[in-house]
C-alpha positions in Angstrom: 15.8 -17.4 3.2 17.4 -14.6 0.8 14.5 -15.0 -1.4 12.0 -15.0 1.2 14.0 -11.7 2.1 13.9 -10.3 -1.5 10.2 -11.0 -1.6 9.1 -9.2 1.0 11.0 -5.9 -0.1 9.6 -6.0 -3.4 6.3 -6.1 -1.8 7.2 -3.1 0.3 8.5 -1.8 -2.3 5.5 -2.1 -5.1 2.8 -1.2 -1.8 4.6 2.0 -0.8 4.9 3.4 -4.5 0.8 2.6 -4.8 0.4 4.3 -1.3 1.8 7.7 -3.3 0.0 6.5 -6.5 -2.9 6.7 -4.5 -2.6 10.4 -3.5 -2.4 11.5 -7.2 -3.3 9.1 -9.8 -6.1 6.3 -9.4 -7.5 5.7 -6.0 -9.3 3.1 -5.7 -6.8 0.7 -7.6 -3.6 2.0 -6.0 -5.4 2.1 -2.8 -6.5 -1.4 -2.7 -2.9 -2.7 -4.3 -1.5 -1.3 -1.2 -4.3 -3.0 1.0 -3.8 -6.0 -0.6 0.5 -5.6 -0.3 -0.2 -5.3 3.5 -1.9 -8.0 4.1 0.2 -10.3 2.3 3.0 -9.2 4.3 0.9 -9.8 7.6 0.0 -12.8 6.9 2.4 -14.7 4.5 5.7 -12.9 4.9 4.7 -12.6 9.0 6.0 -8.6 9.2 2.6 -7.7 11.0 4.4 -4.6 11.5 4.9 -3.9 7.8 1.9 -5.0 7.2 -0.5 -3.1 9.2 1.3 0.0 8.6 0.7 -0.5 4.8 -3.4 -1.4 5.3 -3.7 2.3 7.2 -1.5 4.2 5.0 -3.1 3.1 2.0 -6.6 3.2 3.6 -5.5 7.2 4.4 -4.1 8.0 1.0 -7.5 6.8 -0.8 -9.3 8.8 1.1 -6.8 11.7 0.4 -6.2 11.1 -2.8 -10.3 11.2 -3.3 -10.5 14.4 -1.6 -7.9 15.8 -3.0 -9.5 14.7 -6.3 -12.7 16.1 -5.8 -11.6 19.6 -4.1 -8.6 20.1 -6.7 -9.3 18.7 -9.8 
């Protein structure tokens, strides 16, 4: 159970820092990283909470980050 509980933090961990990667360094890779970190944590780790919350953040900081890209820089 600890390592189940280790687990999932480092997947919150690694999905929130590509949510803020998102914003300002490559979108579509971050973006989709923290897609991807979400729904392993819905559906593996059951945190739908987590999970969900990651998909739309990282779904909103692509599309940020790509505006913010082309307005910008």
């Amino acid at each position: 159970m600890v390592h189940e509980s280790n687990s999932k933090r480092l997947l919150l961990i690694i999905g929130w820092v590509n949510v803020i990667a998102a914003l300002l360094l490559f979108q579509a890779f971050c973006g989709l990283m923290a897609i991807c970190m979400g729904f392993v944590l819905k559906k593996d780790y059951q945190a739908p909470t987590h999970g969900l919350v990651l998909i739309v953040v990282g779904i909103f900081s692509t599309v940020i980050g790509w505006l913010l890209n082309h307005f910008y820089m």
